[in-house]
C-alpha positions in Angstrom: -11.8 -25.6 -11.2 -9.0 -23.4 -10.5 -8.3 -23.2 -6.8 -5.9 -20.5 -5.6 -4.3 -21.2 -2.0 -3.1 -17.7 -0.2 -0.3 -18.3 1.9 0.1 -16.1 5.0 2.3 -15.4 7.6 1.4 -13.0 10.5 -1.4 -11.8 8.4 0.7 -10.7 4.9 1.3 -12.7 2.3 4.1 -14.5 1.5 2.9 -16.4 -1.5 0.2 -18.1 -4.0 -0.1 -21.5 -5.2 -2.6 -22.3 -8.4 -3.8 -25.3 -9.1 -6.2 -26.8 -11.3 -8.1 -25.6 -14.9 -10.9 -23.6 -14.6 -13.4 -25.8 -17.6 -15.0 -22.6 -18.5 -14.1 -23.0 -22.0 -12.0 -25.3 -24.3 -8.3 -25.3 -23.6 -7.1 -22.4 -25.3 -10.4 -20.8 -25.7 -11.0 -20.6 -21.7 -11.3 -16.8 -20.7 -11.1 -17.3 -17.2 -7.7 -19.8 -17.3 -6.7 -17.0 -19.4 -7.0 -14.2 -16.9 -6.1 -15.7 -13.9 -2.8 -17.0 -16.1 -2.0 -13.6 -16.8 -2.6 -12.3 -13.3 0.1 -14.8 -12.2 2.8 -14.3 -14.6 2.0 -10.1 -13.8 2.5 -11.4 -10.1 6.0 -13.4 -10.7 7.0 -10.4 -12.8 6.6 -7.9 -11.5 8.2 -9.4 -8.3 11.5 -9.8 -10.1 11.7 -6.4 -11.6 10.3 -4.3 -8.8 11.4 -5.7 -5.5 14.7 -7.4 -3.8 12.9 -10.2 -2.4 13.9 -13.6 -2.5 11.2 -16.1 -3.9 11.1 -20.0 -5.0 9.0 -20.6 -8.1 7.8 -24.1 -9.1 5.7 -25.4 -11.1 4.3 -28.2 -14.0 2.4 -27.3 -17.0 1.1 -31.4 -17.4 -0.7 -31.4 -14.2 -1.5 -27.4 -14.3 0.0 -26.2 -11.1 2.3 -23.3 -10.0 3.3 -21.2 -7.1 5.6 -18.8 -6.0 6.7 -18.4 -2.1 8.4 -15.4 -0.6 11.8 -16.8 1.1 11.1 -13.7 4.0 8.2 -11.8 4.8 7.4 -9.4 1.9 8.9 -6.0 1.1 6.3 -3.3 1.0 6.6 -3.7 -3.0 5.8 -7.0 -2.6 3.1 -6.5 -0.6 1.8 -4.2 -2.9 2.0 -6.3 -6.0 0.2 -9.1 -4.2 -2.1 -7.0 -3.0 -3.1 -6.3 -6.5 -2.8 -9.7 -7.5 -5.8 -10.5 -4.8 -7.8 -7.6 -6.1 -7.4 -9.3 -9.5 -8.5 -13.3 -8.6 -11.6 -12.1 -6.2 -12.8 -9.8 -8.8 -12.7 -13.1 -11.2 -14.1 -14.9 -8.4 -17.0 -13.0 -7.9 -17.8 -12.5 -11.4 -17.6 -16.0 -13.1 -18.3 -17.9 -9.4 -17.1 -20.6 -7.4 -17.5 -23.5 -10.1 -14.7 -21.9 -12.2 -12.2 -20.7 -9.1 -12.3 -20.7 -6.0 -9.8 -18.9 -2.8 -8.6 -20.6 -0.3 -6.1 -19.0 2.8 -3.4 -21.1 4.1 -1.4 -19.7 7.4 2.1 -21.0 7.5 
């Protein structure tokens, strides 16, 4: 299972952490590891090329975690692009279930 923690600070959020493989599929074959994947890259992306705000990345590929944190609270870009980001993971959420991903919010 994929499990997506939501970091928050006075209600906005400041960053994402994913962790885990979703086992809907074989390893390269596994739609939903797929989207979610591509949501996050979008996220990191587009978060370097559209907005001015500081962010730590981190990560390993062997034991399938990554986040990125926002150094201040978010630009309205940023805010925006997670925003979308969220829109993106619940929509997967509610369409291929808890068992494959699941949200979780984190205040900090």
């Amino acid at each position: 299972m994929i499990t997506v923690t939501v970091f928050n600070k006075h209600e906005e959020i400041v960053g994402v952490q994913l962790e885990g493989h979703a086992e809907y599929g074989r390893r390269g074959r596994d739609i939903v590891c797929s989207a979610v994947s591509i949501l996050y890259i979008n996220l990191v992306n587009s978060l370097e090329n559209f907005t001015n705000d500081e962010k730590e990345l981190n990560g390993s590929k062997k034991i399938n975690f990554q986040n990125v944190i926002l150094k201040n609270m978010p630009s309205k870009e940023a805010e925006l692009l997670f925003q979308s980001f969220m829109l993106g993971i619940t929509t997967i959420e509610q369409e291929y279930g808890k068992k494959y991903i699941i949200i979780l919010n984190q205040e900090v």
